[in-house]
N, C-alpha and C positions, 0 to 999 in steps of 0.2 A: 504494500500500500504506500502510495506518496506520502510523505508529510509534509506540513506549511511552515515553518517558522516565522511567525511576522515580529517587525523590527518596530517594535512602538515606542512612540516617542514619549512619552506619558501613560499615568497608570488610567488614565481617560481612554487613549487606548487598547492598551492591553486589555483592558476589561472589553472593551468592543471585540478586540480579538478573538477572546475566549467566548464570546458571547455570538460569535459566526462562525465557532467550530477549530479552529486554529489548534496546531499540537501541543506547540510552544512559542514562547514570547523570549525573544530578546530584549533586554530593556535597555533606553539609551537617553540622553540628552542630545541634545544640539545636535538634530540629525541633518541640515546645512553643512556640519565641519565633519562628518562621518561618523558621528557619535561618540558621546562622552559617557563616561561613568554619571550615572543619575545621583541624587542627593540618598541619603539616608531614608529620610521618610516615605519617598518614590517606594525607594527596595524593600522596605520593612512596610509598606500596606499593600504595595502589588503581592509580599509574598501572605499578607491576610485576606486578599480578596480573590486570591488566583489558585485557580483549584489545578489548572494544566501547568505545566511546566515551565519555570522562570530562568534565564541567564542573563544577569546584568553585564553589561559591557566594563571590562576593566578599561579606561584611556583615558589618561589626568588632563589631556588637552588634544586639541585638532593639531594635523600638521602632520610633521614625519611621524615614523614608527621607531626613532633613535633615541632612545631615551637617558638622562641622563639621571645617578645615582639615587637622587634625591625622589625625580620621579618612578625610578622604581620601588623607593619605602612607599610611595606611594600605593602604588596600584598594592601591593604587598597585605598592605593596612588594610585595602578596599576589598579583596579577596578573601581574607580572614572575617571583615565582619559580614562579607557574603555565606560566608560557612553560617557564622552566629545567628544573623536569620534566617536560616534556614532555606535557601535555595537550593535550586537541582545542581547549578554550573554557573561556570562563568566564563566571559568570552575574552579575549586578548590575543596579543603579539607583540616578539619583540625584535627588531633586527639588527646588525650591525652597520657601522658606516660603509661596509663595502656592498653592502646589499644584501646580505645573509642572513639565515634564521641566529637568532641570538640564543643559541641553543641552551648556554649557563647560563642566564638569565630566566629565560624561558621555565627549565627546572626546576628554581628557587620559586618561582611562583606557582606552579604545578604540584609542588611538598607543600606550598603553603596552603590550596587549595585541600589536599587531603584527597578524601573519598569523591568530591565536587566533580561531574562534565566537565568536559574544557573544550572551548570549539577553538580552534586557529582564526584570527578573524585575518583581514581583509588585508591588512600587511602582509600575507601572502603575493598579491596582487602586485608587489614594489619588492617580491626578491629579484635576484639576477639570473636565477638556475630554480624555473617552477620545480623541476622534475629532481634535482637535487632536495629543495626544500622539502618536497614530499614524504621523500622517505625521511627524512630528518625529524618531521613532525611526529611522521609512524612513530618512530623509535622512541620518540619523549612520551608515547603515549595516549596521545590527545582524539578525541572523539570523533573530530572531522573538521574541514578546512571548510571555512566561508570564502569564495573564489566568484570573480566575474569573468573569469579565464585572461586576466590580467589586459583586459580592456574595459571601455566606459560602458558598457553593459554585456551582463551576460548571456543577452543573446548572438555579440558581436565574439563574444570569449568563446563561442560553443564549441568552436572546433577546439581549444584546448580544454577547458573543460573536459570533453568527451577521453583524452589521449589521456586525462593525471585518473579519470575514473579507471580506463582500465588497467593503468601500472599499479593502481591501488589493490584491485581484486580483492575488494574486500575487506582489507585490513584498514581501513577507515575508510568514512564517510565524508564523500565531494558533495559539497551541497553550494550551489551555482545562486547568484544573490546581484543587485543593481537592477534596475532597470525592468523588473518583472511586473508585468500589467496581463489582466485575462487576456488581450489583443495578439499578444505574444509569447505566451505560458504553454500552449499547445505544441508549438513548434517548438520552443526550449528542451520539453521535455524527449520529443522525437530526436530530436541532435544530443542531448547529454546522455539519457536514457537514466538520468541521475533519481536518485530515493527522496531526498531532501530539499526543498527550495526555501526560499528566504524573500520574505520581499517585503515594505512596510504596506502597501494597501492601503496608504493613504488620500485622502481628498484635501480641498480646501473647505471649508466650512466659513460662513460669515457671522462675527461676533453677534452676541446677544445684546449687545448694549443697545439705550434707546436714543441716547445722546452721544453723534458720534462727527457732531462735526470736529474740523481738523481749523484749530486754532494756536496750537503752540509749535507748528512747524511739524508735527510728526506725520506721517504717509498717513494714506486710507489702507496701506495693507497693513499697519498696525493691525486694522479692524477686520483682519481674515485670519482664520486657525486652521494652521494646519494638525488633523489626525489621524486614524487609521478609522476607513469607511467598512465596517463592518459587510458590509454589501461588497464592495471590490474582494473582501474576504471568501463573502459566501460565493462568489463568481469563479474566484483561484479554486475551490474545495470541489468545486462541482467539475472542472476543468482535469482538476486530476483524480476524479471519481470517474471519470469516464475512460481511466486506463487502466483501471483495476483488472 
């Protein structure tokens, strides 16, 4: 059976998520910068209101995947009290400045993690040797690589996608993520033939406010939210129900 992973931005949508069938939830902040590690409260009520499976994104900031000391006590701190509340997993990558998996880095965070999922996230995307990295991840252990096949979506990535699923045979899970819309999800899956997809399924939504004129200089897209449209949910679920 497929499963969906949606990347929600808020536990507003996560709950849509879960509430249009979804497997599991990635939690993220500031999904513009690729996503950040969400606040405390985020991760400690999504994981009271979320009955399907939660992995918060470890990433102390947008930008590279090079991290320097500091932010690694970080992410560190933020994986530990992912354990404490009680999550499934959690998501991350680390790389070196030549372009490599940071594989002792990587480690320490994987011990810190414990018994916790661990997905590869998208810093895969920005190694120099996909097919290197891959088995590299194998070996640390990790669940399954989040991958757009190292292009701006991955339905453009498919053909690599396709070539790291079968060097994988198995021994982890390619799950292909960017750019997935029902429009394009049928063909994805026909080109990867992959298990796990990722996508946020989100809309624009127009604020509730009643008083929205724009007087202090700020935009009207202030007054537009982006979430995850439960509906574009239920349209991915039904898309890969029909390959069962």
């Amino acid at each position: 059976m497929i499963q969906l992973e949606v990347c929600a931005n808020s536990l507003t949508s996560a709950l849509a998520a879960q509430e249009a069938g979804a497997h599991r939830v990635e939690l993220c902040d500031n999904l513009k910068e690729g996503g950040t590690t969400p606040s405390f409260a985020q991760i400690a009520l999504a994981r009271k209101y979320l009955e399907i499976k939660l992995y918060p994104i470890i990433r102390p900031r947008g930008g590279d995947f090079l991290y320097s000391d500091l932010e690694a006590e970080i992410m560190k701190a933020d994986i530990l009290q992912c354990r404490q509340l009680g999550c499934d997993g959690v998501v991350f990558g680390m790389l070196t400045k030549e372009g490599r998996v940071d594989s002792k880095r990587c480690m320490e965070l994987k011990q810190a993690a414990g018994n916790l999922g661990t997905t590869f996230h998208r810093a895969f995307d920005h190694c120099r040797d996909p097919f290197e990295a891959l088995e590299e991840i194998i070996e640390m252990g990790f669940e399954r690589i989040l991958t757009s096949g190292q292009e701006v979506d991955a339905l453009k990535g498919a053909p690599l996608i396709a070539k790291l699923t079968e060097q994988a045979r198995g021994r982890i899970i390619i799950m292909p993520g960017a750019g997935i819309r029902p429009d394009n999800f049928k063909q994805l899956i026909q080109l990867t033939h992959a298990t796990e997809y990722h996508a946020s399924a989100k809309n624009v939504f127009k604020s509730k406010m009643l008083f929205d004129e724009v007087k202090t200089g700020s935009r009207q897209e202030d007054f537009l939210i982006e979430q995850t449209d439960k509906n574009i949910v239920k349209e991915l679920l039904s898309i890969a129900g029909s390959f069962a």
